[in-house]
Rosetta silent file (secondary structure, phi, psi, omega in degrees, C-alpha in Angstrom):
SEQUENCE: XXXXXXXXXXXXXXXXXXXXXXXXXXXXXXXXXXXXXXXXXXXXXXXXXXXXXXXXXXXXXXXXXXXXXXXXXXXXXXXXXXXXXXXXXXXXXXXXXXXXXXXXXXXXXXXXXXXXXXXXXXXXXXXXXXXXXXXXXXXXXXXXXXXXXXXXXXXXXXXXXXXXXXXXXXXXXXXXXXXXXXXXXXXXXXXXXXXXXXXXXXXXXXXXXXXXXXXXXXXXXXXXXXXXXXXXXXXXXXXXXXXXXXXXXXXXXXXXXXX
SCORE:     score description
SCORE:     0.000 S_00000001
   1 L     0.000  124.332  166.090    0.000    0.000    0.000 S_00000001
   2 E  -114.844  128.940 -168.128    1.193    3.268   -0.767 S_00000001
   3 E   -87.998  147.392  164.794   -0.130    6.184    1.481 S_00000001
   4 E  -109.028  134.922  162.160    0.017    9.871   -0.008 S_00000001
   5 E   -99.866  143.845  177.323   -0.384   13.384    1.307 S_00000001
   6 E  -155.772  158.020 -178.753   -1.746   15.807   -1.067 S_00000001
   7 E  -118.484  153.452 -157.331   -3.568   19.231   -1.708 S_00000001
   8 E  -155.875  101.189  175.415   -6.513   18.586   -4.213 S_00000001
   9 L    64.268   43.774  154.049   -9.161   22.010   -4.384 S_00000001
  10 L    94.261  -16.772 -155.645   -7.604   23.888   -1.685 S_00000001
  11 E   -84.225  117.445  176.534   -8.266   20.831    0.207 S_00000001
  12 E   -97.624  109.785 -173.730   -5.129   18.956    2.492 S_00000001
  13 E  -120.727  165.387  159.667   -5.999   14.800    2.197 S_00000001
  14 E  -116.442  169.645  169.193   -4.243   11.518    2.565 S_00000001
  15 E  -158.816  166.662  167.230   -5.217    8.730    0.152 S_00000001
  16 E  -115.022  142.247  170.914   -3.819    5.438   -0.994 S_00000001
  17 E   -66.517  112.646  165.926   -2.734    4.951   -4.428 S_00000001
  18 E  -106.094   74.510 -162.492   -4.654    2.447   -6.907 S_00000001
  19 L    67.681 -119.106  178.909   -3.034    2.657   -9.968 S_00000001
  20 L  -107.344   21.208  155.523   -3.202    6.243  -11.233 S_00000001
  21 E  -159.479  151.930 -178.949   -5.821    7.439   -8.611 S_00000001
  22 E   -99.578  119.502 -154.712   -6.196    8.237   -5.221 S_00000001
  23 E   -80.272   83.951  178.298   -8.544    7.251   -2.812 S_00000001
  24 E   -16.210  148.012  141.694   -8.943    9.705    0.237 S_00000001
  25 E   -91.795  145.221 -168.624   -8.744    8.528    3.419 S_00000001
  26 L   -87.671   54.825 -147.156  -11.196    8.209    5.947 S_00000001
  27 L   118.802 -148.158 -176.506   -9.667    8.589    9.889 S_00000001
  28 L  -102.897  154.003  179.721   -6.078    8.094   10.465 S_00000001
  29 L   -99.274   12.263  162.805   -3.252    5.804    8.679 S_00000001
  30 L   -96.515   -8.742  171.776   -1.831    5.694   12.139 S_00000001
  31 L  -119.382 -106.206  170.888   -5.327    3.783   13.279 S_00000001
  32 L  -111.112  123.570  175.618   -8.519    2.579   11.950 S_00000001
  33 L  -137.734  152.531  170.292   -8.942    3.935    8.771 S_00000001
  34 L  -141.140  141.680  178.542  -11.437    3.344    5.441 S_00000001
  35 E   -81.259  144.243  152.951  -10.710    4.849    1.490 S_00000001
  36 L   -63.288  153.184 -149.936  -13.861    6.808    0.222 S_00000001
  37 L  -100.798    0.864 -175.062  -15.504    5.548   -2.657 S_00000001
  38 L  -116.918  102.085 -178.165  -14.663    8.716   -4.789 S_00000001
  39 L   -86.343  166.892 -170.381  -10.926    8.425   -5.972 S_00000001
  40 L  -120.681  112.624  173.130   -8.866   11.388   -7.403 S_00000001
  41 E   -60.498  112.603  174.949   -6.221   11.138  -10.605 S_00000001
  42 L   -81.697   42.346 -168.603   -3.306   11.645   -9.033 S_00000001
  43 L  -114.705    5.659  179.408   -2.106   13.590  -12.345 S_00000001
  44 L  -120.670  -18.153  167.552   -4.771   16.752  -10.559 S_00000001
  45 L   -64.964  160.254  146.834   -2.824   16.591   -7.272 S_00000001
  46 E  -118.677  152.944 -165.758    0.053   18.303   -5.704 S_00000001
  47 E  -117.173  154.492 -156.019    1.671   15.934   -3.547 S_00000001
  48 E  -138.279  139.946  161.181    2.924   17.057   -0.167 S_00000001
  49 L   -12.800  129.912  167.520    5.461   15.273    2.481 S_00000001
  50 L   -52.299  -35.079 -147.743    3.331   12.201    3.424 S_00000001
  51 L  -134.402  143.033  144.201    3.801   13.171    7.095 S_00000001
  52 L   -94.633  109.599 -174.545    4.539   15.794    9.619 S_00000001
  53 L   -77.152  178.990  154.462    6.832   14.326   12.061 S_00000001
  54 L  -132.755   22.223  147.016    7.671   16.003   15.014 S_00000001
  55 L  -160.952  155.205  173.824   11.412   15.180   14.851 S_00000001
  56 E  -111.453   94.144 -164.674   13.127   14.011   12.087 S_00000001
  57 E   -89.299  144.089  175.633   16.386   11.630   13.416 S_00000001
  58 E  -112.693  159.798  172.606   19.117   10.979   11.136 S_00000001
  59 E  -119.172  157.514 -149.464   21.688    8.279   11.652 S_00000001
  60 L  -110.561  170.246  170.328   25.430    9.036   10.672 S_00000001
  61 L   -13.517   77.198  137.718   27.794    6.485    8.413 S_00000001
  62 L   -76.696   15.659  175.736   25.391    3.420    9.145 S_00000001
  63 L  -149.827  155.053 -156.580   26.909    1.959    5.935 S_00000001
  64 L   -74.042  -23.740  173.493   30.893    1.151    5.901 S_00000001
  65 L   -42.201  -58.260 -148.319   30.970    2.455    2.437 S_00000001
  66 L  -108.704   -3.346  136.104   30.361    5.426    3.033 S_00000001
  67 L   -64.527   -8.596  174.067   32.105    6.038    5.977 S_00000001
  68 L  -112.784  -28.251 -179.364   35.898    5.189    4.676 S_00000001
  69 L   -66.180  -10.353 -174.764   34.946    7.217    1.996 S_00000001
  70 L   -95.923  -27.395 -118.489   34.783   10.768    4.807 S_00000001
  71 L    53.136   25.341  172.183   37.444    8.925    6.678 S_00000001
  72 L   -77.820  135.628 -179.346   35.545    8.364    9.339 S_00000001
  73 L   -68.521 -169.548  175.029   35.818    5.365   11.858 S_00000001
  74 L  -109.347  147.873 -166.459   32.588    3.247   12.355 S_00000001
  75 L   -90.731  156.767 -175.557   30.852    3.840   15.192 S_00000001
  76 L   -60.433  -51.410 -153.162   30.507    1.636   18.022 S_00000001
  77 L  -152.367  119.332  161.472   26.648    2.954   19.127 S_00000001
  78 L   -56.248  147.089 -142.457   24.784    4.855   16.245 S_00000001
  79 L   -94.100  112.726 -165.654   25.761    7.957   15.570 S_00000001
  80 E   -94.001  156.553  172.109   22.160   10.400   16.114 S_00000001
  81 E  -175.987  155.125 -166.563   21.383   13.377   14.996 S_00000001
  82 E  -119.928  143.979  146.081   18.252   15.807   14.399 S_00000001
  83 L  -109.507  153.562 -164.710   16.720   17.415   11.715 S_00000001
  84 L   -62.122  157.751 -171.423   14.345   20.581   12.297 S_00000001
  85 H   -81.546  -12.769  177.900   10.575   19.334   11.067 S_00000001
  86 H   -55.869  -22.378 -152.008   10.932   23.671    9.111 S_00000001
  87 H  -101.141    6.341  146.800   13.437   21.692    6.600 S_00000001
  88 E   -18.502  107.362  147.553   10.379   19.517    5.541 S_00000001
  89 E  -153.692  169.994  173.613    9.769   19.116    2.048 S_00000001
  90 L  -103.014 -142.826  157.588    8.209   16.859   -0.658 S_00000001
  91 L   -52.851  140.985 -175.946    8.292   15.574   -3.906 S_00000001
  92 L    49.225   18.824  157.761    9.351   18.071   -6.602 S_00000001
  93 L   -86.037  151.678 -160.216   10.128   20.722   -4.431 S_00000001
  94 L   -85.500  114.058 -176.399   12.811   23.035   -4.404 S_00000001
  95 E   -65.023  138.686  155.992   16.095   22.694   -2.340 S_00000001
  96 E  -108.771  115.972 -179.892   17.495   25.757   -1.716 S_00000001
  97 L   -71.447  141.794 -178.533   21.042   26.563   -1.302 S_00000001
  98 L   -79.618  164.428  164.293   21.881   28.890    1.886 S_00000001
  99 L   -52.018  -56.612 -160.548   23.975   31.973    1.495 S_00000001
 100 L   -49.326    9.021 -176.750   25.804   30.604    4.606 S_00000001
 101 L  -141.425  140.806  160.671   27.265   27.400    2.362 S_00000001
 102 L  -132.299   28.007  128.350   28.818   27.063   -0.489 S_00000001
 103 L  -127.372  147.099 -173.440   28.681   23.326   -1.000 S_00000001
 104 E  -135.335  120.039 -158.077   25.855   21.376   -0.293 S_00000001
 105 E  -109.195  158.346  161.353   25.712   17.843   -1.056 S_00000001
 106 L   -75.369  120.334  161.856   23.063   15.029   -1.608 S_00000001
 107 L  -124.558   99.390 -156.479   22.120   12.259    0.247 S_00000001
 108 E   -80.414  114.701 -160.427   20.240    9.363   -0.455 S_00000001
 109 L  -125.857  131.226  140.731   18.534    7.388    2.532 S_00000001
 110 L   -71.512  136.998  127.019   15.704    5.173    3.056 S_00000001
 111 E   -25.794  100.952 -174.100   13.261    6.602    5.656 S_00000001
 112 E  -107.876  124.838  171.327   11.646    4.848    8.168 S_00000001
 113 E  -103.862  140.069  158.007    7.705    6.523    9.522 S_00000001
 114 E   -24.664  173.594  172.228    6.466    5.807   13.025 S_00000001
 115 E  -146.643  -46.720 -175.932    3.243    4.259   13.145 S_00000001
 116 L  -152.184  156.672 -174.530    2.132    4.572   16.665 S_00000001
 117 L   -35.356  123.872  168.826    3.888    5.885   20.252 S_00000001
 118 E  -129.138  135.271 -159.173    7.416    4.004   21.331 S_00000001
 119 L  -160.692  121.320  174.043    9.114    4.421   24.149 S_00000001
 120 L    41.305   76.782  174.846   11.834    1.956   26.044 S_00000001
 121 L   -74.244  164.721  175.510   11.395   -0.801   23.818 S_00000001
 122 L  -106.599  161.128  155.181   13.409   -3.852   24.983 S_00000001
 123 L   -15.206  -67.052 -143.380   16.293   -5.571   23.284 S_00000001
 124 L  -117.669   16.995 -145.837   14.113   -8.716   22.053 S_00000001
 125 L   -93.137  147.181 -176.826   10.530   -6.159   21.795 S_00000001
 126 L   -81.967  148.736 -165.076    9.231   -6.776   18.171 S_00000001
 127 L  -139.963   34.594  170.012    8.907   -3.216   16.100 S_00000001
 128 L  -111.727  -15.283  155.329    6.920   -4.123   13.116 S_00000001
 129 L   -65.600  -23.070 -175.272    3.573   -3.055   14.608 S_00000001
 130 L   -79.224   -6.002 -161.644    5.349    0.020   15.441 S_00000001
 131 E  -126.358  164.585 -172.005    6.386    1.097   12.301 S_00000001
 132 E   -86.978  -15.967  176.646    3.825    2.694    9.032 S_00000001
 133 E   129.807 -146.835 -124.058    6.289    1.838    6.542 S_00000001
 134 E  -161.419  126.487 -170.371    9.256    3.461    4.144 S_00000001
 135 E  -153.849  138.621  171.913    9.621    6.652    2.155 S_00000001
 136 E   -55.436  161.327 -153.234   12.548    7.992    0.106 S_00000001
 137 L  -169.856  139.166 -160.863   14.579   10.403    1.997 S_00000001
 138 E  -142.145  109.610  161.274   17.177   13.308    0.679 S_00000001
 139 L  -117.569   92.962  151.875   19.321   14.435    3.869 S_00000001
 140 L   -26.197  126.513  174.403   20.779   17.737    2.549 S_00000001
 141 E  -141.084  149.670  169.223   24.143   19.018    4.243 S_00000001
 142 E  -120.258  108.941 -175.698   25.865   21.772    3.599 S_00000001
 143 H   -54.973  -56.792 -135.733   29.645   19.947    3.855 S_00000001
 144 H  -102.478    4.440  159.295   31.510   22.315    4.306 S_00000001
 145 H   -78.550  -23.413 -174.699   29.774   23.825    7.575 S_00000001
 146 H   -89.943  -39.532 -175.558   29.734   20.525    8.968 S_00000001
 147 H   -79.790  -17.557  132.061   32.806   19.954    8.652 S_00000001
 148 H   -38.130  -61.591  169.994   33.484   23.462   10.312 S_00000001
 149 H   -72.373   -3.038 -175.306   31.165   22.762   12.830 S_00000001
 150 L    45.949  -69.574  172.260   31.828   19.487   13.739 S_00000001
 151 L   -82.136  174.387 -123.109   28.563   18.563   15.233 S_00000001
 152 L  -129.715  -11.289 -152.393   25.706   18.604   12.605 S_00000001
 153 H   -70.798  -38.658 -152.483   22.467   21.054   13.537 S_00000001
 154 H   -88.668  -29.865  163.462   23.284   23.905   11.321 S_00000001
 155 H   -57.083  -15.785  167.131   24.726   21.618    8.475 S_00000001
 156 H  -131.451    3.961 -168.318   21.589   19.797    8.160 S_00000001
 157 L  -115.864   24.817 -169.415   19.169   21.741    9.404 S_00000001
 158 L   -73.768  169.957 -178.824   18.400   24.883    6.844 S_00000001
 159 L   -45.728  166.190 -177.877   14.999   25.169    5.224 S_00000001
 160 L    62.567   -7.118 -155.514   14.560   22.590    2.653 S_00000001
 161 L   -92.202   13.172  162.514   17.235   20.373    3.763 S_00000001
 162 E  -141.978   96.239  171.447   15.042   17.032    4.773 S_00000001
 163 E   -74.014   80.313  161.659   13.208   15.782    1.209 S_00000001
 164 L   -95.438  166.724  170.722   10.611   13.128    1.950 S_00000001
 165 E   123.690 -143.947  -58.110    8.282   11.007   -0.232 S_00000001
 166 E   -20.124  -55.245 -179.205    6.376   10.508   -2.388 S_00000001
 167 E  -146.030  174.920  176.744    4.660    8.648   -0.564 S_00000001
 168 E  -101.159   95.411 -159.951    4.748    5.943    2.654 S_00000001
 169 E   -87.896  159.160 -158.989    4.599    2.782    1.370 S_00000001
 170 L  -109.309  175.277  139.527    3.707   -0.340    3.892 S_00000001
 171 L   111.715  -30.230 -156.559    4.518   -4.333    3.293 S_00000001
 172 L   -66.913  140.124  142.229    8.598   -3.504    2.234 S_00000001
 173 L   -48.630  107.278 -170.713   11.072   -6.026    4.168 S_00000001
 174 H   -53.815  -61.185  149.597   13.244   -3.530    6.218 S_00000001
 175 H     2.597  -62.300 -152.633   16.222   -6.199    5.530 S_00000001
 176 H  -133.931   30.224  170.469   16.128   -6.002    1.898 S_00000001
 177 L   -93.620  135.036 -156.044   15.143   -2.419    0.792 S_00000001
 178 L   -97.792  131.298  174.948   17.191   -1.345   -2.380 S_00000001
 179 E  -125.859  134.407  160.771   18.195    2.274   -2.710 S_00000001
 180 E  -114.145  148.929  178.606   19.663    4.447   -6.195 S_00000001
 181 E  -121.549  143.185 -106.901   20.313    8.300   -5.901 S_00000001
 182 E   167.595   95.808  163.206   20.275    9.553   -9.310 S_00000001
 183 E  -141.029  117.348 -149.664   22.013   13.128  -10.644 S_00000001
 184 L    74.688   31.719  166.213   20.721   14.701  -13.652 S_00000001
 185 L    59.680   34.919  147.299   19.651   10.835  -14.419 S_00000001
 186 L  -101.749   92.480 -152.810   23.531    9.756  -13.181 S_00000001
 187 E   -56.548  108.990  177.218   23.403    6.678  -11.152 S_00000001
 188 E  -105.927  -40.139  166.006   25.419    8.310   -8.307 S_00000001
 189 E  -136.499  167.415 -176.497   24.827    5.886   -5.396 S_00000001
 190 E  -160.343  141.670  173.628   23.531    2.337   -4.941 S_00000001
 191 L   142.460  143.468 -123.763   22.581    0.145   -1.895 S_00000001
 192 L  -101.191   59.171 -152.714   21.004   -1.682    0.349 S_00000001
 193 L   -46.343   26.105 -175.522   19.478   -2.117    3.573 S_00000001
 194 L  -107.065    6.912 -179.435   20.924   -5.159    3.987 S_00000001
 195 L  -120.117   51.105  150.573   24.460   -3.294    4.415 S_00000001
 196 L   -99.463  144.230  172.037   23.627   -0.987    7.481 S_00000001
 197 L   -38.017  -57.020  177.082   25.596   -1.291   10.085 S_00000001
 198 L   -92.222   96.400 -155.630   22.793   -0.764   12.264 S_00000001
 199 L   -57.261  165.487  164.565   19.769   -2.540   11.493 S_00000001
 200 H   -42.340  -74.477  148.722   16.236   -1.028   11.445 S_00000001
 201 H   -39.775  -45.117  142.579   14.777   -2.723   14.313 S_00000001
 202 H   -43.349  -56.556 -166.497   17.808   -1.656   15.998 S_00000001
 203 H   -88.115   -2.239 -179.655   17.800    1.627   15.581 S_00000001
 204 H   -74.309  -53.546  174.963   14.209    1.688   16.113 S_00000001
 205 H   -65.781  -64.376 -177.077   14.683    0.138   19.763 S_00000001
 206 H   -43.197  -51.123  163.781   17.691    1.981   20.424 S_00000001
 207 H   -43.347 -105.036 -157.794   16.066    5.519   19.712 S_00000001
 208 L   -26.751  -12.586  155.075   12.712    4.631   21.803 S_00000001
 209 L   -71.011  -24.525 -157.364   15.384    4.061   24.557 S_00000001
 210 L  -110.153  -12.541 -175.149   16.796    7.761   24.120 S_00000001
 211 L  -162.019  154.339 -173.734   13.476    9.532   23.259 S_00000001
 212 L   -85.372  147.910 -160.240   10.072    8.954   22.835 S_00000001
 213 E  -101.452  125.621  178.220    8.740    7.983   19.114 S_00000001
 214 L  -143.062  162.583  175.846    5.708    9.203   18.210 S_00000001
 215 L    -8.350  133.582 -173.891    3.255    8.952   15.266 S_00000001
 216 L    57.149   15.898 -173.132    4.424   10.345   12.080 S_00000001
 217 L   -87.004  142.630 -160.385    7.911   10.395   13.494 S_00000001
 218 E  -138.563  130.788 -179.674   10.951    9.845   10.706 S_00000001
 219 E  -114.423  107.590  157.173   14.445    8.233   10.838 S_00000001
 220 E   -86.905   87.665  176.921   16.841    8.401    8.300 S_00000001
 221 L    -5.702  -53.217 -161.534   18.551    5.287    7.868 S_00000001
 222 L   117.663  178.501 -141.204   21.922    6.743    6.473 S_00000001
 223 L  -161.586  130.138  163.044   23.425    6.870    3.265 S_00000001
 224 L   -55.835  178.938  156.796   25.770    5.005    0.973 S_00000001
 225 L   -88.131  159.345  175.635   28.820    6.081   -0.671 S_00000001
 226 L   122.444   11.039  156.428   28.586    8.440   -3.914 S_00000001
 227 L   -65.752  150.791  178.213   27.471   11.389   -1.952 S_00000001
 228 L  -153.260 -165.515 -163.362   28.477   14.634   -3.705 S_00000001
 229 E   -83.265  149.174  167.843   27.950   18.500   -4.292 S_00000001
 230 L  -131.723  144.058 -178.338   25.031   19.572   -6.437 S_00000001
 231 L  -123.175  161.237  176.375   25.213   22.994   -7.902 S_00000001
 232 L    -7.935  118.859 -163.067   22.387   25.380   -9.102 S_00000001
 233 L    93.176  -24.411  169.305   19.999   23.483  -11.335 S_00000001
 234 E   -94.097  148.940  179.147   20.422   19.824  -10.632 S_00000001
 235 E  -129.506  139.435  159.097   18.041   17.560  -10.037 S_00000001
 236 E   -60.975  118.401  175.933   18.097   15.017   -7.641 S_00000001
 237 E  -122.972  132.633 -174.014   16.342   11.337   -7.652 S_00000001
 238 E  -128.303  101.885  179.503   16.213    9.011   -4.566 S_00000001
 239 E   -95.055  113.952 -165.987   14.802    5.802   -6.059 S_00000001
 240 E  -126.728  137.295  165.286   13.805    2.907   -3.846 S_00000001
 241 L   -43.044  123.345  176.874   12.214   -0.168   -4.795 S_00000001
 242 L   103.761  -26.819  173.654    8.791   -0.916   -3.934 S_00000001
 243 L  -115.727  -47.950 -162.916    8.119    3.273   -3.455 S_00000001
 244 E   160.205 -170.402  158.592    9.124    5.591   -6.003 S_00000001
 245 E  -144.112  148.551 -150.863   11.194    7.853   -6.584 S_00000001
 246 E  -111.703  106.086  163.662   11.428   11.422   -4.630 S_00000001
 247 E   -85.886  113.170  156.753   12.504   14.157   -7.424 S_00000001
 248 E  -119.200  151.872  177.137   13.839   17.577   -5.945 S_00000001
 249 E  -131.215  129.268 -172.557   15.740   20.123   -8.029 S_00000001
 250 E   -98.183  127.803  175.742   18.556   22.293   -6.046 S_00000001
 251 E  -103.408  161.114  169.949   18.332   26.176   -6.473 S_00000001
 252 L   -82.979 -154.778 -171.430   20.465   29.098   -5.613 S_00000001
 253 L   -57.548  169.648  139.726   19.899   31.865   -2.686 S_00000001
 254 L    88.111   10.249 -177.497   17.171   33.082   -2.803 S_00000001
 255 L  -104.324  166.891 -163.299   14.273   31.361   -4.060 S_00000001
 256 L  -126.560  121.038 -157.904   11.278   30.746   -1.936 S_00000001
 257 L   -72.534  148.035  171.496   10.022   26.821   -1.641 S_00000001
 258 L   -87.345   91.380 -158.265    6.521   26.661   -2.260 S_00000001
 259 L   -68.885    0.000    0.000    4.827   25.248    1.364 S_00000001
C-alpha cells in the first residue's frame, strides 16, 4: 500500500494509491482507517510530504561504504542526529542553497515513519507493529559547515534540507530495501538495507530508549557512498524499490520553496 499526502481544491488529504488514482482517506493511517468511494487522478494533485513528524532523526555512516569514503571510523553505538521538522519538504520541491554554504551535497537514505507511540522498547521487543512503513529520503548538508562545525544542527538543518516522499509505502522487508540516488539521471549511489551497520529494528529500539517515538515520526537510515555537491539546477532522484522515486531540483539563494 502506498499512502500519499496531497492538496486537491484547496483541500489537504491523505489517500492510498490504486493505480493512477487516489482514494482519500477516511480517519487516520496511524489507526482505523477506510478509502472513500470517490478516488482522485493523481495527475490533478500536488503531492505534499506524506507526514509531519515532530522530529526528524538521522543516523550518521550506518553503511561502511560510506564512511571510509569521509574517513571516518565506524561507530561503536549509532551515531544520532536531528533534523528541524521547518526543513520539511516533498516531492518536486525546491532545495534551496543557503547563502551561509557554499557546497551542499546530496544524500540518499531510506526513511523509516512511526506508526504509533514508542518508548523503552526492549532488546528482544518486536517493532513491526510500530512502524507505518518506508519513504525515500534526501538528507541535505551543507559539507563544508559541517565539517566546520563538527557537530551537525546547522549543516543539516536549513529550510529545505530534509526531502521526503512521495509517498509511505507499507509491506517492504526492512532487511532487503534497495536504494539508487540519481544526478541529472547519473546513477550516483547504490545500496542496500541489507548493508547498514545498524539494522532497522535496531535503531528503532535503540532511539525509543533515548526519546520517545511518536506517530508520524521519521528516521533516516543513512546513506551510501557516492554522496556529492550539487550545484544550481540539478536535479536530484532518490529511487527505492517498492516506493518511487522522490525528485527535488537544487536552487540558488534566494528562491522561496513553495509550502
Amino acid at each position: 500500500m502506498k499512502i500519499y499526502r496531497f492538496r486537491y481544491r484547496k483541500r489537504v488529504l491523505q489517500g492510498v494509491l490504486k493505480e493512477e488514482f487516489l482514494f482519500p482517506v477516511v480517519g487516520s493511517v496511524f489507526g482505523d482507517f477506510r478509502l472513500a468511494t470517490s478516488p482522485v487522478p493523481i495527475s490533478d494533485v500536488h503531492v505534499l510530504p506524506p507526514v509531519l513528524p515532530s522530529k526528524i532523526i538521522g543516523i550518521g555512516r550506518n553503511y561502511r561504504d560510506h564512511a571510509k569514503e569521509l574517513g571516518n571510523p565506524l561507530p561503536e553505538e549509532p551515531l544520532i542526529f536531528l533534523k528541524p521538522p521547518t526543513a520539511l519538504i516533498g516531492h518536486l520541491d525546491p532545495i534551496v542553497q543557503p547563502p551561509a554554504s557554499a557546497r551542499v551535497d546530496y544524500e540518499g537514505e531510506v526513511a523509516v515513519v512511526i506508526r504509533k507511540k514508542l518508548r523503552d522498547l526492549a532488546d528482544d521487543a518486536s517493532v513491526a507493529d510500530g512502524i507505518l512503513g518506508y519513504a525515500c529520503f534526501n538528507d541535505v548538508t551543507a559539507r563544508d559547515l559541517q565539517s566546520k562545525d563538527v557537530q551537525f544542527t546547522r549543516a543539516k538543518g536549513f529550510d529545505t534540507f530534509a526531502a521526503l516522499g512521495p509517498c509511505v509505502a507499507t509491506g517492504l522487508d526492512p532487511a532487503a530495501i534497495r536504494l539508487k540516488t540519481f544526478l541529472n539521471g547519473r546513477l550516483v549511489q547504490s545500496g542496500s538495507t541489507a548493508s547498514l551497520i545498524f539494522s532497522i529494528p535496531f535503531l528503532v529500539r535503540f532511539l525509543s530508549r533515548i526519546m520517545t517515538l511518536n506517530p508520524g515520526d521519521v528516521i533516516a537510515t543513512g546513506t551510501p557512498a557516492g554522496v556529492g555537491q550539487m550545484s544550481p539546477g540539478d536535479r536530484v532522484d532518490v529511487q527505492i524499490e517498492g516506493i518511487g522515486v522522490l525528485s527535488n531540483t537544487f536552487t540558488g539563494p534566494g528562491v522561496k520553496e513553495d509550502r
